[in-house]
Structures are given as C-alpha cells and as structure tokens.
N, C-alpha and C positions, 0 to 999 in steps of 0.2 A: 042487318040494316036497322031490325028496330031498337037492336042494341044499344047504336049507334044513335040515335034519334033520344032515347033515355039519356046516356049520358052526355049527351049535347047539352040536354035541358034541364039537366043536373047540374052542368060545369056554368052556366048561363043564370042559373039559380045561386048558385054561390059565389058567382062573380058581382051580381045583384048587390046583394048581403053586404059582401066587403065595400063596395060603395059607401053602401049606407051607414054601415059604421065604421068608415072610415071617417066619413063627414062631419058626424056626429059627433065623433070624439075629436075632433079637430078645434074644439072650445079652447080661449088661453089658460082657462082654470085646469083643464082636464089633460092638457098635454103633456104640462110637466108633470104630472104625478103619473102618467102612465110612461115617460120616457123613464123616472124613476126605477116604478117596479120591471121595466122591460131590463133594465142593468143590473137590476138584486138579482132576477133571474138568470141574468150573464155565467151566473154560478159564485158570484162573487160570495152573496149569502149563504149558499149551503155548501160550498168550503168552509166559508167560517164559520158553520154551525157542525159541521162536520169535525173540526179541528177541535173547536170547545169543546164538543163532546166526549172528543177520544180524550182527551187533556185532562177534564175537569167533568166530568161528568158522571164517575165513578163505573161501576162497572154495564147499570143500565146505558150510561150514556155510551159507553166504548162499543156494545151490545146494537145499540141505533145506529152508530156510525157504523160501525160494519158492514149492517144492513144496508144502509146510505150508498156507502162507497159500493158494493157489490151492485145494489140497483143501479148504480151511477155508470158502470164499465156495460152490463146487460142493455140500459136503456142505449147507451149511446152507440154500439154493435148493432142496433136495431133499426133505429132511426137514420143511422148516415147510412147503413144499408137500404133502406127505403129511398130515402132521398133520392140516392145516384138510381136504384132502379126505376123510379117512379120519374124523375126529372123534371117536375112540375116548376112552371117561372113562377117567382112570385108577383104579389100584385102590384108592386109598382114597377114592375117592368110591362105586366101586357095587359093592366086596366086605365080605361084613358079615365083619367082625374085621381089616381093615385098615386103621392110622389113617396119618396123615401124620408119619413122624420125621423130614423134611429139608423142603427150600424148594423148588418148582414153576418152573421158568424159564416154562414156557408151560401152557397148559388140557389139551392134550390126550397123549394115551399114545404112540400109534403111529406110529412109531419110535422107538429110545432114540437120543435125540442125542450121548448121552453116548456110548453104545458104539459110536457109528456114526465118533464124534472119536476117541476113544480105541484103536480099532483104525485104521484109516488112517491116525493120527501115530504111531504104533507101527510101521506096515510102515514107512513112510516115515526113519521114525531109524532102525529095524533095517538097514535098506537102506546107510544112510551112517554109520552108526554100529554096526556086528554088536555087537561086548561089551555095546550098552545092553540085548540081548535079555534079560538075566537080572531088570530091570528092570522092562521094561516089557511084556513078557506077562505077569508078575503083578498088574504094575500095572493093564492090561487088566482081566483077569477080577475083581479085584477092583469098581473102576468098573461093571462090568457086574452084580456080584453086587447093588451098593450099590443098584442102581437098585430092583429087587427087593424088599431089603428094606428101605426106606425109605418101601416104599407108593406107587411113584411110576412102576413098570411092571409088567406082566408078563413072562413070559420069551419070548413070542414077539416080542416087544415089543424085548423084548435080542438076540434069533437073528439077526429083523430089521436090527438097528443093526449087527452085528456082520456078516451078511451085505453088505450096503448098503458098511460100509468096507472089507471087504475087496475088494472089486469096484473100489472107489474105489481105494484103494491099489495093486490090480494092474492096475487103466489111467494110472493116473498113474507106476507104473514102469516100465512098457511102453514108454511117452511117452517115456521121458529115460533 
C-alpha cells in the first residue's frame, strides 16, 4: 500500500510538470520551432544523416552510420517493447488542459522515442564528429522539450528516453 501511495505521488508529480510545461511552451514564437524539431526527430534527420554518412563520408562516416543504424534497430526493440508493456496514456489523452499539437507515431507515452534517438545519435556523432556538439545538444534538448509540449509526453517520459540513450550510446562506444 505504501508502494502504492509513492507512486501515486510520483505519477501526480509528473503530471504537474507536463502541465506546466506544456503551458509554457505554448508561446506562438516557441511552438513552431518545437513542432519543428519534434518532425527532425520523426527520423527524418538521422536518416539523412545516416545516408550522408554511408555515401559520403568516407570510411569514418560509414563507421558512425553503422553505429547509427545498429543503435537505431536496438533502441527501437526496446522502447516499443516498453511501451506495449508499460501502456502508459499520453498526456493529451488523460491530462485536463492538454490537447494534441503534433502527430502520435504510436498509442502509448512511455518512453520518449524521440529522446531516446535523439541522444544516442548525438553521442554517437559527437563521438566521430566533436565540432557537431554545438549542434546537436541543442538539438537534443530541444527534441526532448518538443515532446512535452506538444502534449505527447511527460517529462519522466523524456528522463526515461534520455537515460535509455545514453546507456545506448555509452555501450555502443565502449563496443568500438
């Protein structure tokens, strides 16, 4: 029971959160630039940086996308398996004054896939490409903010993803 009582006040706490920065980020300056990076995130970007790579990127770059693609097939066997076991709604379905401003890849919240792709193709280029960092830790956290306020996670939901790729990414550097 006190278990129970914990994670009430846990789930009551991060339902809080997603309120309030959903709110927040609901500015007309801030919306489009986070519906933005929530659609780079889509995958759209790190296909195409995936593809450049292999292409044109000589043998370091074919060497990253590897990595890439390999993170890419691990994180996603992870995460849609979380999901369906986990089956958490997101928040614009079961928080009142959260509506839907972007598009649902899948039903359920937990973990953000987005932030889970999006940090682990960020270690992973920072790794083979240092200069990208000014980039793509921004890039990151924006991704991860988008998720948020687009109505489409929580923030434990984003910790999660963000934990989850860096793990990902620090055994896949380890590896190679």
């Amino acid at each position: 029971m006190l278990r129970s009582v914990h994670i009430d006040q846990w789930a009551e706490r991060d339902r809080r959160w997603a309120q309030r920065l959903y709110s927040f980020s609901q500015r007309r300056v801030l919306l489009p630039v986070l519906n933005a990076a929530s659609w780079l995130g889509d995958g759209v970007l790190w296909c195409g940086i995936i593809v450049s790579l292999a292409l044109a990127g000589g043998t370091q770059g074919r060497d990253v996308a590897a990595h890439m693609m390999l993170a890419a097939l691990l994180n996603l066997a992870v995460y849609l398996w979380l999901k369906r076991r986990i089956g958490r709604e997101r928040p614009y379905v079961s928080c009142p004054g959260i509506r839907l401003n972007g598009r649902a890849l899948d039903q359920f919240s937990f973990p953000s896939g987005h932030t889970l792709h999006a940090t682990t193709f960020s270690m992973l280029l920072i790794r083979g490409y240092p200069e990208a960092i000014v980039v793509l830790v921004p890039l990151s956290v924006l991704i991860a903010w988008s998720r948020i306020a687009l109505g489409l996670h929580y923030p434990s939901d984003v910790a999660a993803g963000a934990l989850m790729g860096a793990l990902t990414g620090a055994l896949l550097l380890a590896l190679y």
